[in-house]
C-alpha positions in Angstrom: 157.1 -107.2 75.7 156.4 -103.9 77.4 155.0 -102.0 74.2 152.7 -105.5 73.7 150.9 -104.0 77.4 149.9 -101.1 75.9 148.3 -102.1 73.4 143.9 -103.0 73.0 144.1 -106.5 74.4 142.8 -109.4 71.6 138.5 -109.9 71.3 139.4 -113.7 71.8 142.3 -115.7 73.4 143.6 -118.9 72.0 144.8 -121.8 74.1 147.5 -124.1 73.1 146.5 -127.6 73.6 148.1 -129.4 76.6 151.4 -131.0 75.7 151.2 -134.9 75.6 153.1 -137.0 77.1 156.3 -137.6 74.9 155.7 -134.7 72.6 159.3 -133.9 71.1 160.9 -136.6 72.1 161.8 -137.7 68.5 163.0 -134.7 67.8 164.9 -134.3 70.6 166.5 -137.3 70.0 168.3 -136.6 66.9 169.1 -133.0 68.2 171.5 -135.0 70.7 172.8 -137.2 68.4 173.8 -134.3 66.3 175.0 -132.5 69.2 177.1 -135.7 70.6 178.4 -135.8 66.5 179.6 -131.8 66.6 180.9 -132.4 70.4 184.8 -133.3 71.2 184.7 -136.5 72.8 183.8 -137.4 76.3 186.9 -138.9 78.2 185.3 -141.0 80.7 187.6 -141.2 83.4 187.3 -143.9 86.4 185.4 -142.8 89.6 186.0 -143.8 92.7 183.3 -145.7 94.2 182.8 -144.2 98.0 180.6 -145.5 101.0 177.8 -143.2 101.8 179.6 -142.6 105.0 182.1 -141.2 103.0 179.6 -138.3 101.6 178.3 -137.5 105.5 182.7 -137.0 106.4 182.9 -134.7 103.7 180.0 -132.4 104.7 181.0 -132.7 107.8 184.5 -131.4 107.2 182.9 -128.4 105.2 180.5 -127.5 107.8 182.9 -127.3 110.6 185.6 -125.9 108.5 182.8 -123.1 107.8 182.2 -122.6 111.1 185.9 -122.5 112.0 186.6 -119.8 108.9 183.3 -117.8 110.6 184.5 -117.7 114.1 188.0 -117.2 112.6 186.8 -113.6 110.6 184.6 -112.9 113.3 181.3 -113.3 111.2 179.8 -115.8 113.8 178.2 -114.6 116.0 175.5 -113.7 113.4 174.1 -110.3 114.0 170.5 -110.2 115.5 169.3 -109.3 112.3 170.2 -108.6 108.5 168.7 -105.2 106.9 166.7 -106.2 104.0 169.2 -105.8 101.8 172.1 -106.8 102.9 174.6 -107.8 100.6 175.3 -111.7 100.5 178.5 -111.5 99.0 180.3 -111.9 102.4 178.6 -115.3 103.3 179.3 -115.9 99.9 182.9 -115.4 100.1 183.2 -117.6 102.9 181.4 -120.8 101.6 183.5 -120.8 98.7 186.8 -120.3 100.0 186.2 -123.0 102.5 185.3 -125.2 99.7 188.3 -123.8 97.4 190.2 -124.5 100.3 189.1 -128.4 101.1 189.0 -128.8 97.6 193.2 -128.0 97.3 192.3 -124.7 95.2 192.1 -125.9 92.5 188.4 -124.2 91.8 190.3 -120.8 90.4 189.3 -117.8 88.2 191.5 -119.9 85.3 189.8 -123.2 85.5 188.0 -124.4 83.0 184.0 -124.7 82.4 184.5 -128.3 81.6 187.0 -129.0 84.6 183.9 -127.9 86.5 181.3 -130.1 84.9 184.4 -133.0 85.4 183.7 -132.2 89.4 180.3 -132.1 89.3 179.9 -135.5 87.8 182.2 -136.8 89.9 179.9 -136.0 92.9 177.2 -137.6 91.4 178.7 -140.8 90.4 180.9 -140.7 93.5 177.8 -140.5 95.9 174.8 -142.4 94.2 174.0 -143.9 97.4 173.3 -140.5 99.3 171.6 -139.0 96.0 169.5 -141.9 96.2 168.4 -141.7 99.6 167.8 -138.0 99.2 165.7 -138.3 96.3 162.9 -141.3 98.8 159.5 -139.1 98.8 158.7 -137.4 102.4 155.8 -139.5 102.1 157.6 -142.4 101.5 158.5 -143.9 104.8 159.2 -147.3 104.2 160.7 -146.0 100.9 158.6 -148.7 99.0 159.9 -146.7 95.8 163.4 -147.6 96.5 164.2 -150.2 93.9 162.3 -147.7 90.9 164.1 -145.1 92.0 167.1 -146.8 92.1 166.6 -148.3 88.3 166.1 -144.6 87.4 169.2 -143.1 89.1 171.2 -145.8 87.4 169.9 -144.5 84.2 170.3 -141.5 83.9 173.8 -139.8 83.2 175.1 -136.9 84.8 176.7 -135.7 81.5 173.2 -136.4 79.3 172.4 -133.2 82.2 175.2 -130.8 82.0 176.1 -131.4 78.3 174.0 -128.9 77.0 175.5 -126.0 78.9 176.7 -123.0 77.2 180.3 -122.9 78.1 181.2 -119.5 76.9 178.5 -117.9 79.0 176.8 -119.8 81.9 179.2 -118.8 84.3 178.5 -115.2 83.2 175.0 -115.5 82.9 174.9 -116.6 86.7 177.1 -114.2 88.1 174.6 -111.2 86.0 171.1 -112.2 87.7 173.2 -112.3 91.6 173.4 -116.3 91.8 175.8 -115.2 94.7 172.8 -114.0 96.8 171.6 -117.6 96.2 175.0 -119.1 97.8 175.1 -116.2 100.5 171.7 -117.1 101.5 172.0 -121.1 102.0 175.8 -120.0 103.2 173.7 -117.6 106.2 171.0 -120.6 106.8 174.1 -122.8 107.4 176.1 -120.1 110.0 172.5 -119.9 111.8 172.5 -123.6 112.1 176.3 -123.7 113.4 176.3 -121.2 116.1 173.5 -122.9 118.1 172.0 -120.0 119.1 170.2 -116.6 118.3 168.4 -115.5 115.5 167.9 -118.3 112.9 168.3 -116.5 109.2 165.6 -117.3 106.7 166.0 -120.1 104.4 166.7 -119.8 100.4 163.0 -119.5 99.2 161.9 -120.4 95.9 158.8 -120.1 93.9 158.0 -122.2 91.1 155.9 -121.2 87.6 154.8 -123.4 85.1 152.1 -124.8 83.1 149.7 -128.1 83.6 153.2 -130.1 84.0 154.6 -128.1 87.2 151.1 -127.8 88.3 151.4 -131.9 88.6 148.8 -132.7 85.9 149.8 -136.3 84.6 152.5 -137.1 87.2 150.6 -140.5 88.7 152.3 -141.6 85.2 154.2 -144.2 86.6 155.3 -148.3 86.3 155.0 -148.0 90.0 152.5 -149.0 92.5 151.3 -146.5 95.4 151.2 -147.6 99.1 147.2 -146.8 100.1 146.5 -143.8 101.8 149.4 -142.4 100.2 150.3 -138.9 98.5 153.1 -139.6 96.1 150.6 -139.8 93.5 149.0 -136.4 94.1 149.8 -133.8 91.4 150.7 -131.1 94.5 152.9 -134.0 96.3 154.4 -135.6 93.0 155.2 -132.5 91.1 159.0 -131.4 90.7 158.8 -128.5 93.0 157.6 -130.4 95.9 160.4 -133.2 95.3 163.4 -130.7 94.8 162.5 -128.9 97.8 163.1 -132.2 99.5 165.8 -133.9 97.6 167.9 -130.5 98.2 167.2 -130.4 101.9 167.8 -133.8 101.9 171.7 -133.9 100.0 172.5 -130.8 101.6 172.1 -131.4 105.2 171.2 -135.2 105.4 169.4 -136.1 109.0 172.4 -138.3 110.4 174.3 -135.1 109.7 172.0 -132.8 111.3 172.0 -135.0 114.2 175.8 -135.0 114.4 176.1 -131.2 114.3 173.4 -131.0 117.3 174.9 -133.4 119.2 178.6 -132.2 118.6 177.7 -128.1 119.3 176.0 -129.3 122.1 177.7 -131.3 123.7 175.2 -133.9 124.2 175.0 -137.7 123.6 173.7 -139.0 120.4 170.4 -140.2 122.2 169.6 -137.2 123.4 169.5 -135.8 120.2 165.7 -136.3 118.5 166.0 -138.7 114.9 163.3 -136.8 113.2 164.0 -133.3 113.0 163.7 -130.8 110.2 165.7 -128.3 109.3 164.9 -126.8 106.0 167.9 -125.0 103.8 165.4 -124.7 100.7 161.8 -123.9 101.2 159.8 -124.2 97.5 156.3 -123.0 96.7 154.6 -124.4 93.8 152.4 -121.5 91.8 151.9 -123.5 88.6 149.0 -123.4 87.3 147.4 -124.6 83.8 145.7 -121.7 81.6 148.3 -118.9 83.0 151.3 -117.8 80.6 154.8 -115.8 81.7 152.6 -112.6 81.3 150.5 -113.7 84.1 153.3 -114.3 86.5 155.2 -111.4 85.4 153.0 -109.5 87.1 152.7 -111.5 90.2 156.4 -111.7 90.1 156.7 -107.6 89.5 153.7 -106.6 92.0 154.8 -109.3 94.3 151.4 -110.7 95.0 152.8 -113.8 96.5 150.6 -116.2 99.0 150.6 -114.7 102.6 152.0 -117.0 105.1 148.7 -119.6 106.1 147.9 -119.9 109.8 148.6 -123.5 109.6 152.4 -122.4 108.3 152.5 -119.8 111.2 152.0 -122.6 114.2 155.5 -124.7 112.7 158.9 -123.6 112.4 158.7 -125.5 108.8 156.6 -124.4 105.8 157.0 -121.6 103.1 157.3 -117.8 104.7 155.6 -116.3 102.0 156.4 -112.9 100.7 158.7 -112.6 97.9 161.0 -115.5 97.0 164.6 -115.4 96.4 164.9 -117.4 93.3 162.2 -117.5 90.8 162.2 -120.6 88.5 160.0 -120.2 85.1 159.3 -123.2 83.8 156.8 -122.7 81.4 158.4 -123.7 78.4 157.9 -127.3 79.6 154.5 -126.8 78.2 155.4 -124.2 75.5 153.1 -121.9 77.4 154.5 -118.4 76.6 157.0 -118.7 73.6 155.3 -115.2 72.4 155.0 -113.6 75.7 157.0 -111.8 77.9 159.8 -113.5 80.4 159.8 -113.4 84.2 163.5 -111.0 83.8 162.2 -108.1 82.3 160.6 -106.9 85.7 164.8 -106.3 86.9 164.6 -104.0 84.1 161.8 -101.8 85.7 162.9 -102.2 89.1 166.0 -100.4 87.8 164.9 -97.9 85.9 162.2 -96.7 88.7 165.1 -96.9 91.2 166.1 -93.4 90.2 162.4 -92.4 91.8 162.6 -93.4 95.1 163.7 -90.8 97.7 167.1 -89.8 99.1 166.3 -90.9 102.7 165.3 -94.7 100.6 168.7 -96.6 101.4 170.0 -99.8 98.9 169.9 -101.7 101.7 166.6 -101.3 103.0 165.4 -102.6 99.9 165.0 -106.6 99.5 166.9 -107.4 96.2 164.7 -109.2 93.5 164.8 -112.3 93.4 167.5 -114.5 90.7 165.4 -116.1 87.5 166.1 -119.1 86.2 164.4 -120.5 83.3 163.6 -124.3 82.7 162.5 -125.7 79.3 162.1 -129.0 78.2 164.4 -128.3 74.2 166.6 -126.8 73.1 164.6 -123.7 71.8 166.9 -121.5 70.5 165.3 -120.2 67.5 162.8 -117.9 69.6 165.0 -117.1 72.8 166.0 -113.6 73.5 168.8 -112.0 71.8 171.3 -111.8 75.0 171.3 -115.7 75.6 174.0 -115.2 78.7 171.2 -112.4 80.6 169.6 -115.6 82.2 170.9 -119.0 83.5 168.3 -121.7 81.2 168.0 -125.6 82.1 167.4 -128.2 79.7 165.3 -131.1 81.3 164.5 -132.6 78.6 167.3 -135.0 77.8 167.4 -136.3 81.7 163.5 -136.8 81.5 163.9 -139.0 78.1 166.9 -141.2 79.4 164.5 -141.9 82.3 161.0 -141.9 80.6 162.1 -144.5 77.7 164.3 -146.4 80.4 161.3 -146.8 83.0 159.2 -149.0 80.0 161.6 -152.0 80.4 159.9 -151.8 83.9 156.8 -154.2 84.7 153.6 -151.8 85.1 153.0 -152.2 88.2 150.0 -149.3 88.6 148.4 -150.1 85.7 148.8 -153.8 84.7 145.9 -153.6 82.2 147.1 -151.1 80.1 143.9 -148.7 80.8 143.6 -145.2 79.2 145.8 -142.7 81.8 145.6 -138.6 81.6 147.1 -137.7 78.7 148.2 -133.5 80.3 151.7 -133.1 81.5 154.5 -133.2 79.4 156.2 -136.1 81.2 155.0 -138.5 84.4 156.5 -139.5 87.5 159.9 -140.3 86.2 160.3 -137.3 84.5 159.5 -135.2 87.9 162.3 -137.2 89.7 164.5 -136.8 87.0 163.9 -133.0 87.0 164.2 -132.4 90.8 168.0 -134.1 90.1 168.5 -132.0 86.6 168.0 -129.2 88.7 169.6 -129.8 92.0 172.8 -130.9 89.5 172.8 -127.6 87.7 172.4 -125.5 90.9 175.7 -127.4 92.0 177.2 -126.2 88.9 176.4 -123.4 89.0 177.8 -122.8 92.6 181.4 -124.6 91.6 181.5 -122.4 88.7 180.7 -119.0 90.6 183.0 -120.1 93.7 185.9 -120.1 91.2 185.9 -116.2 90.5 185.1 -115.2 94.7 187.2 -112.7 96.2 189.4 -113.1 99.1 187.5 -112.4 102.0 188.4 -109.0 103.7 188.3 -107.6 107.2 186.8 -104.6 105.6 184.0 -106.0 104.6 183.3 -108.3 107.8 183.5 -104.9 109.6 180.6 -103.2 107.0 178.7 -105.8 107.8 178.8 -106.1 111.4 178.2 -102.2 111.3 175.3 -102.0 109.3 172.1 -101.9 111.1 168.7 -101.3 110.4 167.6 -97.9 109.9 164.0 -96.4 110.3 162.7 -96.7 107.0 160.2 -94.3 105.7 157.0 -95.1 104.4 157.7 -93.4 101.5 160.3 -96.3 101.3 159.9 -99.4 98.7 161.0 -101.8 101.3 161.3 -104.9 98.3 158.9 -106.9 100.6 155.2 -105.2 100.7 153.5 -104.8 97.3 154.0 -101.6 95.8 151.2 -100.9 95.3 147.8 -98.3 96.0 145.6 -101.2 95.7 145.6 -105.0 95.0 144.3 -108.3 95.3 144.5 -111.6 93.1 142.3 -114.0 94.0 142.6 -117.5 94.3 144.2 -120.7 96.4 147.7 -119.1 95.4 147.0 -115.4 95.5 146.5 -112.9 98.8 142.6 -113.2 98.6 141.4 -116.7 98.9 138.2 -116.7 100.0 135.1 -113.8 98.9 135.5 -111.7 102.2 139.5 -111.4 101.3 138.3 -109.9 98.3 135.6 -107.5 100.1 137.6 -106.1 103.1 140.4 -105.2 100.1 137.8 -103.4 98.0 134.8 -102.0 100.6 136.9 -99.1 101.8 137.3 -97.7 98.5 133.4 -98.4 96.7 131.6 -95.3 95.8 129.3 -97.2 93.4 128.1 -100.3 92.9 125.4 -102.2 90.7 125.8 -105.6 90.1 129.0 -106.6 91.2 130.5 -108.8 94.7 132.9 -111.2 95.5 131.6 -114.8 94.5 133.3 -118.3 95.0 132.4 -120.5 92.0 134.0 -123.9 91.4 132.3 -124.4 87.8 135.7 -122.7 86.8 137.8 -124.6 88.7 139.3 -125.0 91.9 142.0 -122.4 91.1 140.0 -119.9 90.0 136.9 -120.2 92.0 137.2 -117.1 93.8 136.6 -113.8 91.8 134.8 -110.3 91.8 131.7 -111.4 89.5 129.5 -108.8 87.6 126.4 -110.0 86.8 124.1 -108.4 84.2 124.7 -105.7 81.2 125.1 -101.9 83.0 126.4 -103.5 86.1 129.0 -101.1 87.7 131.6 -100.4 90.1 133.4 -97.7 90.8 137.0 -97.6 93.3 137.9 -94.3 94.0 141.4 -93.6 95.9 141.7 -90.3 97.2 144.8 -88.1 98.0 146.7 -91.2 96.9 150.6 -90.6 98.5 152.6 -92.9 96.1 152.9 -92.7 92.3 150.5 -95.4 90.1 152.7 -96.4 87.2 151.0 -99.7 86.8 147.8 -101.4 85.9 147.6 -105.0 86.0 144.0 -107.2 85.8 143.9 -110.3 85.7 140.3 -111.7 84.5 138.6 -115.0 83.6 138.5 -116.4 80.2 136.2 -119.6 79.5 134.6 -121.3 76.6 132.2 -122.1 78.4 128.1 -120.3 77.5 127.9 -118.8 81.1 131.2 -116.8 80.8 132.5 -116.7 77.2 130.2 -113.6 76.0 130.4 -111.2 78.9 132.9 -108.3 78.1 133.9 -105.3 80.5 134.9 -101.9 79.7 137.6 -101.1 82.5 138.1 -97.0 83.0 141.1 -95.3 84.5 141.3 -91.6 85.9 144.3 -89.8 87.0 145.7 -86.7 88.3 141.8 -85.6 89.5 140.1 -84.4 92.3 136.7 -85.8 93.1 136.4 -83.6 96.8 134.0 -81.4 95.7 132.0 -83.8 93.8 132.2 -86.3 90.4 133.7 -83.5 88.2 137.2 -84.2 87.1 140.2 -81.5 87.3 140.8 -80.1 84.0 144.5 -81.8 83.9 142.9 -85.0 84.8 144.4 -87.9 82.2 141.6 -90.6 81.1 142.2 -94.1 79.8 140.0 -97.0 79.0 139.9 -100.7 76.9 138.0 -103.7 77.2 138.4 -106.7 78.1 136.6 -109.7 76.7 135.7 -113.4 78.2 135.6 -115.2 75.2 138.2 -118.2 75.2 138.9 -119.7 71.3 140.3 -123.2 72.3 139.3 -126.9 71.5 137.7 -128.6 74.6 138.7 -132.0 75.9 136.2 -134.6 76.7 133.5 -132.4 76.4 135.0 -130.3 79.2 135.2 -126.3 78.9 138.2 -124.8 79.5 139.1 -121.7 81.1 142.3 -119.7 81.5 143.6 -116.5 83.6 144.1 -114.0 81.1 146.3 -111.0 82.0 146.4 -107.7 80.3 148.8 -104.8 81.6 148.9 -101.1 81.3 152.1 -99.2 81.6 150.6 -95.8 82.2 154.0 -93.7 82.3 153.4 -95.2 78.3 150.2 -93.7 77.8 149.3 -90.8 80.7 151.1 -89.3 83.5 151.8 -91.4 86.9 149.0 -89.9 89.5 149.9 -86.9 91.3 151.0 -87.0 94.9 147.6 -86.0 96.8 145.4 -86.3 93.5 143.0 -88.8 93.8 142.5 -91.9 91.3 139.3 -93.8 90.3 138.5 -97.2 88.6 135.2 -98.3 86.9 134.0 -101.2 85.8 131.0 -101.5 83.2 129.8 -104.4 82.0 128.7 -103.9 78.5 127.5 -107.3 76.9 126.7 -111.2 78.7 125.4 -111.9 81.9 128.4 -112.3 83.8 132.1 -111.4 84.2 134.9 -112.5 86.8 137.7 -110.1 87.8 140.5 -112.7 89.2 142.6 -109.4 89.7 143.4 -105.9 90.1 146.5 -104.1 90.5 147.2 -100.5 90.8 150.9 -100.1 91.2 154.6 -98.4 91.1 
C-alpha cells in the first residue's frame, strides 16, 4: 500500500456502485450453513433466567469491589493528571482481577476460547431485559420502539455473533494492537467516577469510518413507525455509531446504577440524587462518509486531522473531545469500499519506524499511543485479507444483521404500509444498525473476557511507577501523539479542522507568496460534506505556499481533492509541485541541492450516476517523500504550487505536509 503512494495517481477514478440493500445475503447464507456443517456441535446448555435487578447487583458488586481493590493498592486517589502516555496496563490489571476474582477465577491463562464465548452468551441470554433497555434510542423517550426492538433482540442469537471468531488467534490479535489500553481506559473512567472527587479521566473515545452505510444512508429502512418531530430516523441519529455509543453507556453504567453510586459515595438520600444524569464511559464520532475509501482515512487517521472540539461541545461536560481517538473502527468493507486499498493499521507501522527519529529528550510517555483498529465487514472476505490475519481484531456483522433483517419482514410495515419505492444506499436499514451496535458491544465483551484471562498479578512496583510518574516539560521538538505532525494542514469539510472558507484562509494566508485564481469557496452543488474547499478557477491559475526555515522534517504529502462527474468539475486537472531542501531568502532561485517533485492530479470521476444525479467522491493521493527525495532540511525552507492546467475549476478538499 505504501509503494501504491508513490506512484502517478490514475487520469480517472472509478466508483463502485452503492451496495443495495441485501446484497450478499444469499451467499452468505450458504457460507453459514457450510460453516454450521464443518463446526462441532453447539451444546446448548440451560440459562438461568435473571430479573433485571439482578444485572444492576452484579455491577454493583464489580464497581465497589473495584473501588475496594483501588483504595486497597493505593491506586485511588487518582493522580491529578496522567502523562500522555501513560501506560494503561495497571488500570487494566485491576479491572480484571476484580472480575477474575467475582467470577471464582475461573477466567485463567488455560481457559479455553470457547469457555469464553460460553460466558459471553450467558450474559446475553442471562440479561435480555437490561440489553433491551440499553439498546431504547436517546431520542426515544417513551420508548415507542420497545415492542420492535424487543421482536429483534429475541431474534437474534448471541452464537449466530461470536461463531465466526478465529479461535486460534483473536485473543492474540487483541492483545497485538493494545486492546488493554481499551480496558485501562474505561477501567480509569470508572476509578474517576468512584472516588467522587478530583480530576475526572477522559472517556474511551472512538471514531468511526465507513462508507454510505455508517454514514446512515438507507437506515429510515424500517417496519416501524417514527414519533413526529423525532430523530431516530435521521441517518446521523440512526446510524450504528450513534447507537453503540449509547447502548454501551447504557449496559455499562445503567442510570439506576449511576444513581446508586452517587447516592452511596455521597452519602445522600436517593432523592437528592438528580434521575437524569449523564455520565459517558464511551464517547463515539461518526466520520463516515460516502465517496471516501480506507486511503482517505488513512491519512486522517496518520496526520490526525480529527474534528476540533465545537463550541457547542465545549459549554457541556458531554460530547466528543476531539483530537485523536483511542479506538479506530474501519468499517468500510460494509460497503466494499477499499478491498484494493490500503488499511487503517499500516500507519502503526510508520509511527514505529519514525520513532527512531525523534529526539533523546522525547520520552515514550509523553507521547499519546495510537489508537487500537478494529475492522468491521459485513462477510466473511477472506480471499483478499492481509496475509497476517491475527495483526487485527475483524467483526463479522453480517450474520446478526441477516437473522434480524429477514426476521423484521414477518413484521406489519408500519412506516410504509403502501409499499412505496424507499432509498435503495446502505447495505442494511434500521434493524441491521441495532443489530450492529449489539454485534459490536458483544465482541468488545469478548474481547475483554478473553484478554482478562492472560492479566498479570497486580504489583506494588508498578502502582509505585505510576504514582511517580509525572509530567515532564516536553519540548517542542517533541511529537506529543496529540497535535498534528505536521508543517502545514487543513482538510476541509463538516468533519475536518476547516469548516467554514475563513478556516481555510487563516490556515493558508500566512504562508501565500503567489496567487492567481485561487480562494477558499463554500459550494453545496457537491454536497454537504464537501462543500468547503480551496477552488481554482480558470487555466494558469496559481498558488504558491512557501514555508521558510521549516524546524521539523516533511516526510509526508497528503491531498485530498474533489472528484465529480459532473461538467463543472470533471475536466479541470492540477499540476501540484513540491520543493525541498531550498532557500528562497535571497530570492526565487533554488539551492543547488534543492530536491523537486511533481504529478497531477485529475477531477474526472468514471462512475454511473443515479437518478440523473452526479456523483462526486474525495479522492486521496499520498506521497512518501523519504521514497522519492530527501525529508526537508532543518532551517531549509519548503514551497508548494499549484497550477491549474486544463477546465475551469478545481477543488483542493486537502493539504497535508507532514512527519
Amino acid at each position: 500500500s505504501l509503494s501504491s503512494m508513490s506512484l502517478s495517481p490514475s487520469t480517472g477514478h472509478f466508483l463502485p456502485p452503492p451496495r443495495k440493500w441485501g446484497a450478499g445475503r444469499e451467499l452468505r447464507k450458504l457460507a453459514r450453513q457450510e460453516r454450521m456443517a464443518n463446526s462441532p456441535a453447539i451444546v446448548k446448555s440451560e440459562v438461568k433466567r435473571v430479573k433485571y435487578s439482578e444485572y444492576e447487583k452484579l455491577l454493583l458488586d464489580f464497581l465497589f469491589s473495584l473501588r475496594a481493590a483501588g483504595v486497597k493498592s493505593k491506586i485511588l486517589p487518582l493522580k491529578s493528571h496522567d502523562s500522555l502516555g501513560q501506560d494503561m496496563g495497571i488500570y487494566t490489571t485491576l479491572g480484571c482481577s476484580v472480575f477474575n476474582q467475582l467470577n471464582n477465577n475461573q477466567n485463567s491463562p488455560t481457559t479455553s476460547n470457547t469457555f469464553h464465548k460460553e460466558q459471553i452468551t450467558g450474559l446475553w441470554s442471562s440479561h435480555m431485559s437490561s440489553i433491551l433497555e440499553a439498546s431504547r434510542h436517546a431520542d426515544d423517550a417513551a420508548f415507542s420502539h420497545k415492542n420492535w426492538t424487543s421482536t429483534l433482540l429475541k431474534i437474534l442469537s448471541p452464537n449466530s455473533i461470536l461463531d465466526h471468531l478465529p479461535n486460534d488467534n483473536a485473543a492474540r490479535a487483541m492483545s497485538n494492537m493494545g486492546f488493554d489500553r481499551v480496558i485501562g481506559i474505561i477501567v480509569r473512567r470508572f476509578l474517576g467516577l468512584l472516588q467522587n472527587r478530583g480530576t475526572m479521566p477522559p472517556p474511551l473515545r472512538i471514531a468511526v469510518f465507513g462508507g454510505p452505510t455508517v454514514e446512515g444512508k438507507g437506515c429510515q429502512r424500517a417496519r416501524v413507525g417514527m414519533p413526529p418531530g423525532s430523530s431516530m430516523g435521521t441517518p446521523a441519529f440512526c446510524s450504528f455509531p450513534y447507537r453503540l455509543e449509547h447502548f454501551l453507556n447504557a449496559i455499562l453504567l445503567p442510570p439506576t446504577v449511576l444513581k446508586q453510586l452517587r447516592r452511596t459515595l455521597a452519602g445522600i438520600s436517593q432523592s437528592s440524587v438528580p434521575s437524569n444524569e449523564q455520565f459517558r464511559l464511551v464517547e463515539v464520532i461518526n466520520l463516515g462518509e460516502e465517496g471516501t475509501d480506507s486511503d482517505y482515512s488513512n491519512a486522517i487517521v496518520r496526520n490526525r486531522m480529527f474534528p476540533p472540539l465545537s463550541e457547542a461541545q465545549m459549554s457541556k461536560s458531554t460530547g466528543y473531545g476531539g483530537g485523536p481517538p483511542d479506538l479506530v473502527i474501519d468499517a468500510y468493507g460494509i460497503d466494499d469500499y477499499g478491498k484494493e486499498t490500503t488499511e487503517l493499521y499500516s500507519f502503526h507501522d510508520d509511527a514505529s519506524r519514525h520513532s527512531s527519529g525523534y529526539p533523546k529528550e522525547c520520552l515514550k510517555e509523553n507521547r499519546k499511543s495510537p489508537p487500537v483498529v478494529v475492522r468491521v465487514v459485513l462477510e466473511d472476505d477472506s480471499s483478499y485479507l492481509w496475509q497476517d490475519a491475527s495483526s487485527m481484531f475483524t467483526i463479522l456483522l453480517g450474520d446478526a444483521v441477516d437473522y434480524v433483517e429477514e426476521g423484521e419482514m414477518s413484521l406489519p410495515d408500519m412506516q410504509n404500509p403502501g409499499n412505496k419505492e424507499t432509498e435503495e444506499s446502505g447495505a442494511f436499514g434500521m434493524a441491521g444498525h441495532v443489530a450492529s451496535s449489539w454485534a459490536l458491544g458483544l465482541n468488545f465483551a469478548y474481547a475483554a473476557i478473553s484478554h482478562c484471562g492472560s492479566a498479570k498479578q497486580l504489583s506494588q512496583q508498578a502502582v509505585q511507577k505510576l504514582k511517580n510518574s509525572g509530567n515532564q516539560a516536553v519540548s517542542a521538538r517533541c511529537d506529543n501523539g496529540v497535535d498534528p505532525p505536521c508543517l502545514f494542514s487543513f482538510l476541509a469539510g463538516p468533519k475536518g479542522t476547516a469548516p467554514r472558507p475563513s478556516a481555510i484562509a487563516s490556515s493558508i494566508m500566512p504562508h501565500i507568496v503567489e496567487n492567481t485564481g485561487w480562494q477558499p469557496e463554500s459550494d453545496i452543488s457537491t454536497g454537504f460534506a464537501r462543500k468547503t474547499g480551496l477552488v481554482g478557477t480558470g487555466v494558469g491559475a496559481t498558488m504558491t505556499l512557501l514555508f521558510q526555515n521549516v524546524t521539523r522534517p516533511i516526510r509526508r504529502f497528503d491531498v485530498i481533492t474533489l472528484r465529480s462527474t459532473s461538467q463543472a468539475w470533471k475536466d479541470g486537472s492540477v499540476k501540484f509541485v513540491i520543493i525541498t531542501g531550498a532557500n528562497f531568502s535571497h530570492g526565487n532561485k533554488a539551492a543547488e541541492d534543492a530536491k523537486e517533485t511533481s504529478f497531477e492530479i485529475s477531477a474526472e470521476l468514471i462512475a454511473d450516476k443515479i437518478n440523473g444525479e452526479d456523483k462526486h467522491i474525495s479522492y486521496h493521493f499520498g506521497l512518501d517523500l523519504a521514497e522519492g527525495i530527501d525529508p526537508a532540511r532543518l532551517g531549509a525552507d519548503v514551497m508548494l504550487r499549484m497550477i491549474l492546467t486544463k477546465g475551469s475549476r478545481f477543488k483542493v478538499l486537502g493539504l497535508m505536509l507532514c512527519e
